[in-house]
SEMILUM-278135 format. One record per atom (N, C-alpha, C): residue in three letters; z, y, x. Coordinates in steps of 0.05 Angstrom, whole numbers, plus 5000, padded with zeros to 4 digits. Layout:
ALAZYX/...
***
This chain:
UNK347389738004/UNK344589778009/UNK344089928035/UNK345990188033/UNK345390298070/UNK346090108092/UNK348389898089/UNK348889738102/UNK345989568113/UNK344489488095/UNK342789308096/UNK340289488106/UNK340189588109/UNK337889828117/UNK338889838139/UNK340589968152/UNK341190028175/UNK340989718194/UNK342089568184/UNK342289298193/UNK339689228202/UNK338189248179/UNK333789198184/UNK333189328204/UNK333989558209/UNK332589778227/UNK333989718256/UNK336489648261/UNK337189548281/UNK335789178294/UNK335489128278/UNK333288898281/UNK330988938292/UNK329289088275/UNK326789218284/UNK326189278304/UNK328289498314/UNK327889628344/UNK329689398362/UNK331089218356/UNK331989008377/UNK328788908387/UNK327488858370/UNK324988608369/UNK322388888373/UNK322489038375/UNK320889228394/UNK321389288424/UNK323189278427/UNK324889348454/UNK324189008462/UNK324188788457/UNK323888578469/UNK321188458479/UNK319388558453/UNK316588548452/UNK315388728472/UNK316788968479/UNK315789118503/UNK316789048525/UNK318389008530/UNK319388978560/UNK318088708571/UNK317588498554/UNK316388248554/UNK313488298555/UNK311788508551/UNK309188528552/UNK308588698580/UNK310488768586/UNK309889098611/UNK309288898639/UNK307489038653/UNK305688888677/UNK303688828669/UNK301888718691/UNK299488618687/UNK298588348683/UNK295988268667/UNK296188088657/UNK293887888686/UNK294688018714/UNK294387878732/UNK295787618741/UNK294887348736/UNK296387228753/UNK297187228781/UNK297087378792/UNK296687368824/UNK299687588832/UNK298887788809/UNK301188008810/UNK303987868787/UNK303087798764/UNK305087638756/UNK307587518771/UNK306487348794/UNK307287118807/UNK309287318827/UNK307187458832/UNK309487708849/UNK311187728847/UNK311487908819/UNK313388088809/UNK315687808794/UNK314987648798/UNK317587398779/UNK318687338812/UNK317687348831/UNK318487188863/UNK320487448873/UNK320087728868/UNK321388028875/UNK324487968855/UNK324387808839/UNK326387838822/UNK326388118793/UNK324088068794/UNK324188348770/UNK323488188738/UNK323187958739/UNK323087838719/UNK323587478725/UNK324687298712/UNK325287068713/UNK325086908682/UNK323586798691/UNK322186498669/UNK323486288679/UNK324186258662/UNK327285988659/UNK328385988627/UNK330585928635/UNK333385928603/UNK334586218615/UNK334186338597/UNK336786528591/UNK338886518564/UNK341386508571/UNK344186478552/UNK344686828552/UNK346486888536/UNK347486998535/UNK350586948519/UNK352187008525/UNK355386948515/UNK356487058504/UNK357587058474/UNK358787378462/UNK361287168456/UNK364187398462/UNK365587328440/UNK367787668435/UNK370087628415/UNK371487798405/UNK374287718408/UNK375387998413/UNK377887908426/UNK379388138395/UNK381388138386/UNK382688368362/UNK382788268339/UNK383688448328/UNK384088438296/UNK382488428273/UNK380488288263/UNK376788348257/UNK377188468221/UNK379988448213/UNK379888448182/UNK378788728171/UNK378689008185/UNK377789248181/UNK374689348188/UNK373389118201/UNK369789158208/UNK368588918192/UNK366488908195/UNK364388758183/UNK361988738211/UNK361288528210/UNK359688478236/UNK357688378233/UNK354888448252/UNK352888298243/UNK352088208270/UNK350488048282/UNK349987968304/UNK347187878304/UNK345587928325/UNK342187888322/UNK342287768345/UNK340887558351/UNK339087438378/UNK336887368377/UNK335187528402/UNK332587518395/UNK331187418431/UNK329987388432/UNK328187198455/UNK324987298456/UNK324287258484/UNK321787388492/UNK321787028509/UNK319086998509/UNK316487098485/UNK317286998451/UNK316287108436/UNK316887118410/UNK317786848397/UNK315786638407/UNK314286398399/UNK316186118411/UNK317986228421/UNK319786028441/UNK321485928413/UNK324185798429/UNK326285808408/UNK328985868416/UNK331085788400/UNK333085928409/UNK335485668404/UNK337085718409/UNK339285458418/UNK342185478419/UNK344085358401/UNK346685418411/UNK348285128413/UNK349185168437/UNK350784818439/UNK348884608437/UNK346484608449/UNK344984498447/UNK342384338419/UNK344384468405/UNK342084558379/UNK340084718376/UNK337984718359/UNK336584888358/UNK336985008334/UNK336385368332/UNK337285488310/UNK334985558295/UNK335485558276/UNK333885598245/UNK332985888259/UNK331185938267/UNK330286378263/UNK328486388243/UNK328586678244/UNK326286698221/UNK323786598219/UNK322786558208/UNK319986478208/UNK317086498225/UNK316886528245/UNK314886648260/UNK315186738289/UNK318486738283/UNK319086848309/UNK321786678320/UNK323186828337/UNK326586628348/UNK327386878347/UNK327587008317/UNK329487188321/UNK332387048298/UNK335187048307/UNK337486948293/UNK339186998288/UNK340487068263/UNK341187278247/UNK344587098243/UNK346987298248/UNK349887208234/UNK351387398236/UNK353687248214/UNK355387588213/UNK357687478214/UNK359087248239/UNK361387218237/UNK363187388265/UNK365187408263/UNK366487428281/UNK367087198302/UNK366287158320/UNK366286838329/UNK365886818366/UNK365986538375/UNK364686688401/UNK361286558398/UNK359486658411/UNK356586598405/UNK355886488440/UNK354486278443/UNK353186138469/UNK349486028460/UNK348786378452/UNK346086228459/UNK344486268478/UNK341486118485/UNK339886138501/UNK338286048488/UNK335986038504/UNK332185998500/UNK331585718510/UNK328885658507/UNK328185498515/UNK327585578555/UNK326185368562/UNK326385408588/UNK323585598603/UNK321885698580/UNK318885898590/UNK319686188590/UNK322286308581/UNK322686498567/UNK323786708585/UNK322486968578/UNK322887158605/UNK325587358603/UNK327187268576/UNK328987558569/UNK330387518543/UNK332787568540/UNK334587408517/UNK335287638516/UNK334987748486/UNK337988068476/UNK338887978453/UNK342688108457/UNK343188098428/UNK344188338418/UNK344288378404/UNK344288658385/UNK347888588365/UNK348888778367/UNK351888768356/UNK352588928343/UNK352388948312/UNK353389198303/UNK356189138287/UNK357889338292/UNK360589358274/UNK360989548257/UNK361289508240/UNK360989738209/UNK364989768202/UNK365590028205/UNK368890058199/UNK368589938165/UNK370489838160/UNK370589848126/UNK372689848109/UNK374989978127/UNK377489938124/UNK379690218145/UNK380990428136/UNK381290568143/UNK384090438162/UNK384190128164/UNK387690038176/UNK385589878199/UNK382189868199/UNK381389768227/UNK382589878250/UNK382589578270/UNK383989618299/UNK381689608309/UNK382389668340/UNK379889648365/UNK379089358363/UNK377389328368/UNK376089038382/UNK374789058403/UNK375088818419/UNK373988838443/UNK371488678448/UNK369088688451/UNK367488538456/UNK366288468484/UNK366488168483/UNK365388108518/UNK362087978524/UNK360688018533/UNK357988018543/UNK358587838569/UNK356487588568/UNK355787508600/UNK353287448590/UNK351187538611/UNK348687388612/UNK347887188633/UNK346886908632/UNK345086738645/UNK343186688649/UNK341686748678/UNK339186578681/UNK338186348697/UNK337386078683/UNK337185858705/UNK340185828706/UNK342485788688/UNK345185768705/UNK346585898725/UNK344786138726/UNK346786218748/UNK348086548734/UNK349486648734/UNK351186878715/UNK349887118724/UNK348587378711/UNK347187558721/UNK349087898719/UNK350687848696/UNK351188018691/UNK354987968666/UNK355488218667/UNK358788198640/UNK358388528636/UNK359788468614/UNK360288738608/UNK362388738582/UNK364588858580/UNK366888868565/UNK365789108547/UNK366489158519/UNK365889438514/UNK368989418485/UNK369589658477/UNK372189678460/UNK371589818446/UNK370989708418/UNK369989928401/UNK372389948381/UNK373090278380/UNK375190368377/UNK375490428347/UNK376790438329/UNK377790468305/UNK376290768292/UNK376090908313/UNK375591248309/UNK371991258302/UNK370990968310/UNK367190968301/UNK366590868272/UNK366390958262/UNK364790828232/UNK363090668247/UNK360890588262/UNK359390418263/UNK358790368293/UNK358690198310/UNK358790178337/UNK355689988333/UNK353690068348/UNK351589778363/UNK350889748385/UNK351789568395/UNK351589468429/UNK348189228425/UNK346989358448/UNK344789248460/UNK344989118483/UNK345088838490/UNK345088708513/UNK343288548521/UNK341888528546/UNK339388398556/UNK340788208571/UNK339387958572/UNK340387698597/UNK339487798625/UNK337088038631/UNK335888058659/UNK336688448658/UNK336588468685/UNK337788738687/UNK335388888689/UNK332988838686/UNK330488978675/UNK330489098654/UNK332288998634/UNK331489068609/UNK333989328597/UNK334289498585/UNK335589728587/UNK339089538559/UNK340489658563/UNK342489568557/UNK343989878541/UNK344489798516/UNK345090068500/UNK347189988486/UNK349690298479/UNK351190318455/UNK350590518436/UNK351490478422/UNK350690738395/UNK353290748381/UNK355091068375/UNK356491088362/UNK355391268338/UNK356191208314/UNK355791278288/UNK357391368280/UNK358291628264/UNK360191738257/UNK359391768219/UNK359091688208/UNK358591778183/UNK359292048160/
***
């Protein structure tokens, strides 16, 4: 049950943090058009790329992808994915590698990664991050979450606007 709580609440604030960064500026078109031509925001497809490199039998994983604007959808391998209801937010808990992206109006792709220890013989795992926009690669980031965290959550954005976070949990 704290599992599942904590899990909700990391959701929540994924899909607040997206809902804001996606609303900030003015609702000028004139300045709009600006600020997307400066490079501070880009409407296109954004991907983002997860996979896991280690030993996974000692964590439990959950994985969130969520997309701005809300109302878009979301996509892997050229499918489109079931989200929740209302929104493109998409919910899994495998260890796997993940290739999703948005449709093509969409200003900002995050995914949210949490690893829960559940086994005192967990090894490190390594997790790898690339983001895409329009096809072209914006960003990587490697992170190693180490055996010594009860709970690790990595925050990753497709555009370097948007703030990019870890959280270690010690229980």
């Amino acid at each position: 049950m704290k599992t599942m709580k904590l899990y909700l609440a990391l959701i929540v604030m994924m899909m607040v943090c997206v809902t804001t960064f996606s609303a900030c500026g003015s609702d000028d078109d004139d300045e709009k058009i600006e600020r997307i031509e400066d490079g501070e925001i880009t409407i296109g497809t954004h991907r983002i790329d997860l996979s896991f490199e280690g030993t996974f039998g000692g964590w439990d994983v959950s994985v969130g992808f969520v997309g701005s604007p809300t109302s878009g959808s979301l996509y892997e391998n050229g499918q489109k994915l079931a989200t929740t209801e209302g929104t493109n937010v998409w919910l899994a808990n495998d260890f796997r590698s993940y290739s999703v992206s948005t449709d093509n109006k969409s200003t900002l792709l995050m995914v949210e990664v949490t690893m829960m220890k559940r086994s005192a013989a967990a090894t490190p795992v390594t997790v790898k991050l690339k983001s895409f926009v329009n096809g072209q690669q914006k960003k990587t980031k490697t992170i190693v979450v180490n055996s010594d965290v009860s709970t690790k959550s990595i925050f990753f954005a497709s555009e370097n606007t948007a703030g990019d976070m870890e959280f270690d949990y010690n229980y």
